[in-house]
C-alpha positions in Angstrom: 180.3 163.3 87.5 177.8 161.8 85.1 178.2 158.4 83.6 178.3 158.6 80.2 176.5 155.7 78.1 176.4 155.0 74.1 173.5 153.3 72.3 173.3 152.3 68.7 170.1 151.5 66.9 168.5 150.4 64.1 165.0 151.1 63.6 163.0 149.4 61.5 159.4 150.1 59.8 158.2 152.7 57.5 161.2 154.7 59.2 162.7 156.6 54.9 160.1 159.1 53.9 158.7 160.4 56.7 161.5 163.1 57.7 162.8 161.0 60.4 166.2 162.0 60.1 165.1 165.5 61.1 162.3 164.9 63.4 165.6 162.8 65.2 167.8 165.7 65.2 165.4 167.9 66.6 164.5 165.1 69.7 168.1 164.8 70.3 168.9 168.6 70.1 165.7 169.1 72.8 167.5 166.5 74.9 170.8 167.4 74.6 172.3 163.9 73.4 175.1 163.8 71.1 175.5 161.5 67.8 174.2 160.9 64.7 171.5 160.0 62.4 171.4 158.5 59.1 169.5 156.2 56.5 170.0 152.8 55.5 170.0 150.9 51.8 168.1 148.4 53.3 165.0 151.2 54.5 166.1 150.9 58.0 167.2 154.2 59.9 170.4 153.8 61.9 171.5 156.2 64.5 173.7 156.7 67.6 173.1 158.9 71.2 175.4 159.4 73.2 174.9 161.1 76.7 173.7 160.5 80.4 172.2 157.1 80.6 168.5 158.9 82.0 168.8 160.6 78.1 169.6 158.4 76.1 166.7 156.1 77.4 164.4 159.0 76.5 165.8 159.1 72.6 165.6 155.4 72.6 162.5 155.5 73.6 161.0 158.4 71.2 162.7 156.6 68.0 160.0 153.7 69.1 157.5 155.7 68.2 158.9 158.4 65.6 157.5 160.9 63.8 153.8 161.1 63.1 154.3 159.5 59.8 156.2 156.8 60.8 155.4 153.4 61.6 157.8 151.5 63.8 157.9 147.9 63.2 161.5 147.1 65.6 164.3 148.9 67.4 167.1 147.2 68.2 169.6 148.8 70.3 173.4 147.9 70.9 175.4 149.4 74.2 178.7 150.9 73.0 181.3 152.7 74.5 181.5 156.3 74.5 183.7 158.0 72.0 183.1 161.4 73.3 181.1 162.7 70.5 180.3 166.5 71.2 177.0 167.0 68.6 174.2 165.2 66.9 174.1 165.6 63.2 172.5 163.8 59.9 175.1 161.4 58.7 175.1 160.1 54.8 
């Protein structure tokens, strides 16, 4: 059986504009993580993975460095508790 970990991030930087949201999707569809993605008021990107801890490391580490576009200033990650979320999708 596989532990099961939960991180929550906010990612700070020129993070709105630059399709992150998507390009975030897409990593966490190629990893298989489940959660969610969404923008900020304050220009920060928030999101959540949830998965194997091995994974989830890999998604934290690719929001560090984003899309091409992007320019990450600061990720600050929070370890949650699982809630047993099945998908990753685009919040709003």
């Amino acid at each position: 059986m596989v532990d099961l970990v939960r991180a929550h991030l906010y990612v700070s930087g020129r993070v709105q504009g630059v399709c992150y949201r998507a390009y975030c999707q897409e990593q966490a569809a190629a990893l298989g993580v489940a959660g969610w993605v969404r923008n900020l008021r304050d220009g920060r990107v928030e999101a959540a993975f949830e998965g194997p801890h091995g994974i989830v490391d890999q998604a934290i580490a690719w929001c560090r460095k984003g899309p091409p576009a992007a320019r990450v200033v600061d990720v600050e990650v929070r370890w949650e508790e699982p809630l047993g979320e099945k998908e990753f999708r685009i919040a709003f």
